[in-house]
Every structure is written in C-alpha cells, then in structure tokens.
N, C-alpha and C positions, 0 to 999 in steps of 0.2 A: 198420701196414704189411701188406698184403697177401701170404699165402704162394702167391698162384696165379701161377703162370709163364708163363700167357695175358697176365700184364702187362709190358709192355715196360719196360725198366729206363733207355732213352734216350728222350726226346722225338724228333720228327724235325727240330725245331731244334737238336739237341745236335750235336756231335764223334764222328765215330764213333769206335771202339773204341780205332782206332791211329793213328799218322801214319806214312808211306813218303815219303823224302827219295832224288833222283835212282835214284829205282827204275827208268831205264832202264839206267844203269849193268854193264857188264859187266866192272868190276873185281873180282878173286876177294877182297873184302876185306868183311864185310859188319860195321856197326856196331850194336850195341841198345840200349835205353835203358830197360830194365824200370821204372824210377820216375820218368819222366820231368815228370808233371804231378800237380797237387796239387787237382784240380778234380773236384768230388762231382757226379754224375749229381742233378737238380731232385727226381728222385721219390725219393731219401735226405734232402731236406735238410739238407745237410750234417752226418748223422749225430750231431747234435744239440752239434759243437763251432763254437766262434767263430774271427772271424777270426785273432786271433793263433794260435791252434793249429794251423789248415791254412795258417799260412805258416811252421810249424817243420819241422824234418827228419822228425817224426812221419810227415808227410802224401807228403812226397818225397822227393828226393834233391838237395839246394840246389845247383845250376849243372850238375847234369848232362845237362838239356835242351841247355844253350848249349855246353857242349862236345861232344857229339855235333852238334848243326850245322854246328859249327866243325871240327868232325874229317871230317865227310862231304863239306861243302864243299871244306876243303882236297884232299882225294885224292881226289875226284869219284867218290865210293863210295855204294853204297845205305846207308842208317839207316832202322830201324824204332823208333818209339818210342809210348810208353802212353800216351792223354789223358786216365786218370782214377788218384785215387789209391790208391798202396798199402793205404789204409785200407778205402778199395769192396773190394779183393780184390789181394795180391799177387802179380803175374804173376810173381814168382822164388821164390815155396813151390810145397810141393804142395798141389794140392786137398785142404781136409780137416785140412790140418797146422793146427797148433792158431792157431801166427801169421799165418796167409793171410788171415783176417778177423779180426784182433785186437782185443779187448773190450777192452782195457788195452794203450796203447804208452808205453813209457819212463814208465810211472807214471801215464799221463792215461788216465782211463776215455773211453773211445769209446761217446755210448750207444746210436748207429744200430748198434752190433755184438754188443751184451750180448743177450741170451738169444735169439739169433738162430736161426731155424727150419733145415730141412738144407733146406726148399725155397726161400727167398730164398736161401741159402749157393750152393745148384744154379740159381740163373738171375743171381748175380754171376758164376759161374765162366762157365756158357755164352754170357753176353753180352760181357765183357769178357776174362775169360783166355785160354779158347780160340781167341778171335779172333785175336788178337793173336800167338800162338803158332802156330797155321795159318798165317799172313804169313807170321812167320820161317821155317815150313817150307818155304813155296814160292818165298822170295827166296833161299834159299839152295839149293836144287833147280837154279832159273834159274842162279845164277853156278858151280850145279859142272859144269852143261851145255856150258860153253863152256870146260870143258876140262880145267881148273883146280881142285883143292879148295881153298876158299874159307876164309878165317882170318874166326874169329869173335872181335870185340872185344867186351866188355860194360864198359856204362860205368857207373858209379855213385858214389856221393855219399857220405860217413862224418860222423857230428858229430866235433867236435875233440876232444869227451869223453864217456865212457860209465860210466855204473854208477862214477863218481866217479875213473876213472882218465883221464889227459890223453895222448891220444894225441899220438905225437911226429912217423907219418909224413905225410909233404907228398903222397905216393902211393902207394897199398898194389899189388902184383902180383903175381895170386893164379893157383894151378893146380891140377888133381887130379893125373891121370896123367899129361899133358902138357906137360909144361914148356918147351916148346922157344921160346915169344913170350914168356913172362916172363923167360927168364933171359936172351934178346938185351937185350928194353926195360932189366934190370936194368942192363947191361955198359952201355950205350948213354947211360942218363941219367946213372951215377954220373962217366960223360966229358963227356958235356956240361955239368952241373951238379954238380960233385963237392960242393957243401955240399948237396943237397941231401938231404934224412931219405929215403930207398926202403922198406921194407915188403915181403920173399917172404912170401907167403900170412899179410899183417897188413894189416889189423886181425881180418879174418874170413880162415881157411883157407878154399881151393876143394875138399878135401878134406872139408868141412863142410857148406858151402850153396853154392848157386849151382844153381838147378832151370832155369835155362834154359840154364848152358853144358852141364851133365850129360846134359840132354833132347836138345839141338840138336847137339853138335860132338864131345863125348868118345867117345858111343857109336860113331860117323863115321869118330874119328879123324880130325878133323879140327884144325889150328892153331887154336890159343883162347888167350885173355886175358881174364880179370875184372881190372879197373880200378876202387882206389876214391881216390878226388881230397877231400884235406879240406876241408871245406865251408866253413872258416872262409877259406880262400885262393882259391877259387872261386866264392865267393858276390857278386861282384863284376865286372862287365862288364872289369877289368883283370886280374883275378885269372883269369878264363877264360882272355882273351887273353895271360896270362903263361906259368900252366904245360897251358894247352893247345897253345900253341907249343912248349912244350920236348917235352912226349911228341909229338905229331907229328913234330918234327924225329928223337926218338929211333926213332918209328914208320919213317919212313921208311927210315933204316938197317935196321930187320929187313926190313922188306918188302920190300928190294935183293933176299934170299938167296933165291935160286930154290932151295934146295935145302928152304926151309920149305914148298913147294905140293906135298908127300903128303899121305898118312892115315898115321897111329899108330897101326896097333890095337893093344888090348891085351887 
C-alpha cells in the first residue's frame, strides 16, 4: 500500500464519503449514523478479511442504517450517515485513538490495519472522517439558522454480547452532561412498552465515548441522544420496523416539549 497521499483513497465510481437524507429539511431534529455501512474502499481490498467478517458487527453497526432511514423518513428530518466502514477509520473515535483504525476488533486481526503508516492513517482521516464530520457541521449550522437549536440523535448498533457477558438491554440511552432526551425517551418507552429492558448510559456510558455527540452538540449545548438498538432485534427488516416504531413513537412525545429547543451550557 502506498504511504503517498496524492493517491486518492475512493475511485470516481465509488460512494462518496457520506450519505444526506432529506437534507432540504428544516426540522430542528438532525439524525447520524456514524457506522452505518460495512463497505471497504477497492484500493484497501477489503483489508485483507472475508466476507463473513464484514458482514459481523466488527465491520458496522447491524440495522442501524435502516433505522435511521426509517426515523428520518418518519419525522421528515435530515440524516447524515457513513458509506464506508468502521474498520477504514471510525468516524465516532478520535483521530489517532488507538481503536480509530483497529489492528484487532473483538479478537479478529484486521491485516489492512496492522503496521499501518501515520500517512495512510492521515489520508483515511482526510478522506472519509473529516468529511463526513464537516456535513454534520454544516446541517446542523442550516437547522439552527431557522431559529431553533436543533436535537442531535446518534444512532447505533450493540452485539447482544461482549467480552463474554450477555447484554440484557433491547435499547441503551446514553448521555454526558445532557440528559434532558434520554430521560424523556426513558419515561416514554418504559409507558409504551413497560416489558421492555431500557439501558441509562448502557451498554457504553456517553460519559465515555461518543466523539461525535461531544464534537457536535454538548459543546453547543445543544439536546442530544446516543441510541444503541441490540442487534440481535434489529437485524431484521421486522425487528427494525418493531422497535424503530416504538422509539419513534417515544421520539415523538419528547419532541412535543418546546421547552427541549435551548442550549445547555455547561
């Protein structure tokens, strides 16, 4: 692999960077999908795994593409979401963080990533993160222009188990400093669906990771939700359409409270 950065990392037959769904949208609501697609740029070769490996959680985030469609379409809201995978480069680490380009996920050596140069590391970031990341900054520019500061949703995807423990919840909802959309979605689903497992800041604290709510909404003070959907209930064109209905339905009751369109600062 070449370490020059005169080489372009997409074909001009590729996907560019991102995808933007009803980006005319002037709903203050904006949705992301930082792992949304599991698909390796031609001039990686699929960083030397098969196919069963980039169709495991490794590679993305199993239904969280379809439920971000499914959520943007329902509330005719913008979504930005990733065409390539976590494994090219994590657009929810930081640059540089040791898992942004992970040599070893969940125990599978990645070999397109093992002794990787800092100049291919610096033209995954510039081709695909920051891209992607400049979006989010200027859709969310656009919807706070018209008036309103705009609630940032991030959607994402969990295995059912990790590191040998069985995660129990159906959907995790997570926060740093801001809690004001997870503790409505909390009140909200445990009414609508009272057997349902809920998860505050589980399986992953927002408190911990989340480089794109920290980057985009907290500093802002702006309303934020990390959302993670277990994959084993998601993974399923019914399982989308089941409990991506209920959190929408619960969405919708937070997004009644005009009193959630401030900033927070902290």
């Amino acid at each position: 692999m070449s370490d020059s950065l005169s080489s372009p990392l997409l074909t001009a037959d590729e996907p560019p960077p991102f995808t933007v769904l009803n980006g005319e949208s002037n709903r203050p609501v904006l949705f992301l999908c930082d792992h949304a697609s599991n698909a390796i740029p031609k001039s990686l070769g699929n960083l030397g795994l098969g196919p069963a490996d980039l169709a495991a959680h490794i590679a993305w985030d199993i239904g969280a593409a379809a439920l971000t469609r499914l959520l943007a379409d329902r509330f005719e809201a913008c979504a930005v979401l990733t065409n390539y995978s976590r494994l090219v480069v994590d657009c929810n680490r930081p640059p540089g963080e040791p898992t942004a380009i992970p040599p070893v996920s969940d125990g599978i050596p990645v070999p397109g990533n093992q002794d990787l140069s800092e100049a291919e590391a610096v033209r995954r970031t510039e081709e695909l993160f920051w891209p992607y990341h400049r979006e989010v900054t200027e859709r969310l520019a656009h919807l706070w222009r018209q008036g309103k500061p705009p609630v940032v949703i991030c959607i994402h995807s969990c295995a059912p188990s990790m590191d040998g423990f069985n995660r129990p919840w159906h959907i995790g909802l997570m926060y740093d400093h801001d809690d004001r959309v997870t503790k409505g979605m909390l009140g909200a689903l445990a009414r609508l669906r009272p057997d349902a497992v809920l998860g505050e800041n589980q399986p992953y604290s927002g408190k911990d990771i989340g480089f794109t709510i920290n980057t985009h909404a907290e500093p802002a003070g702006l309303p934020n939700l990390g959302v993670e959907f277990r994959q084993d209930l998601v993974g399923t064109p019914e399982g989308v359409a089941d409990l991506g209905g209920l959190f929408g339905d619960a969405l919708e009751e937070v997004l009644s409270v005009e009193a959630l369109y401030t900033c927070l600062m902290t």
